[in-house]
N, C-alpha and C positions, 0 to 999 in steps of 0.2 A: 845793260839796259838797251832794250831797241830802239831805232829811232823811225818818225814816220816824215818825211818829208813832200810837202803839199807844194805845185806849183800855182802859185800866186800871181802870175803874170798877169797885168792886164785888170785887176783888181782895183779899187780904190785905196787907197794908201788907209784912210780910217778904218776897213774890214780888214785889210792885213794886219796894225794895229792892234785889233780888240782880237782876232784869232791868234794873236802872239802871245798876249795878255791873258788869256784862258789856256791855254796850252801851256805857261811857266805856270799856273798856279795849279794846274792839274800835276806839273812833275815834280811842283816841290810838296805838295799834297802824298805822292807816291814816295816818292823819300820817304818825308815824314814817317809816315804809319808804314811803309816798307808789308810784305805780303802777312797777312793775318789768316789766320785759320778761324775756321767758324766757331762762335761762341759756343754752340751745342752741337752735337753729331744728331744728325737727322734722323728722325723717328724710322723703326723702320714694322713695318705690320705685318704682321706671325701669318694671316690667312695665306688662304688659294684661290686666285681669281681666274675665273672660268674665261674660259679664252672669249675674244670678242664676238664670233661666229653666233655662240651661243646666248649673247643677250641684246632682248629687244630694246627700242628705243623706250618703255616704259618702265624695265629694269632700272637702266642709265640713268635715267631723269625720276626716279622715282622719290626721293626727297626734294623735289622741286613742286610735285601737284599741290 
């Protein structure tokens, strides 16, 4: 695991504190669940999109008028 270490100096003793307190529950959170793969593999779409050159900005936005 990496580590990120922040210089704190000069700080208020309460913000070091609550940034320490968030940061153990962040690595015991990553423990925890350890790296996961996505529930589903991302869609992927069969067409051909026409390069950007070729479409106007009424193309683009055209499900938005």
């Amino acid at each position: 695991m990496k580590t990120l270490t922040i210089n704190v100096e000069g700080w208020p003793d309460d913000l070091v504190r609550l940034i320490q307190t968030y940061a153990k529950q962040l690595e015991d959170e990553v423990r925890r669940n350890g790296r996961q793969a996505s529930p589903e593999p991302l869609p992927v779409w069969p067409g051909v999109a026409a390069p950007p050159e070729q479409l106007r900005r009424r193309e683009l936005y055209r499900d938005v008028d």
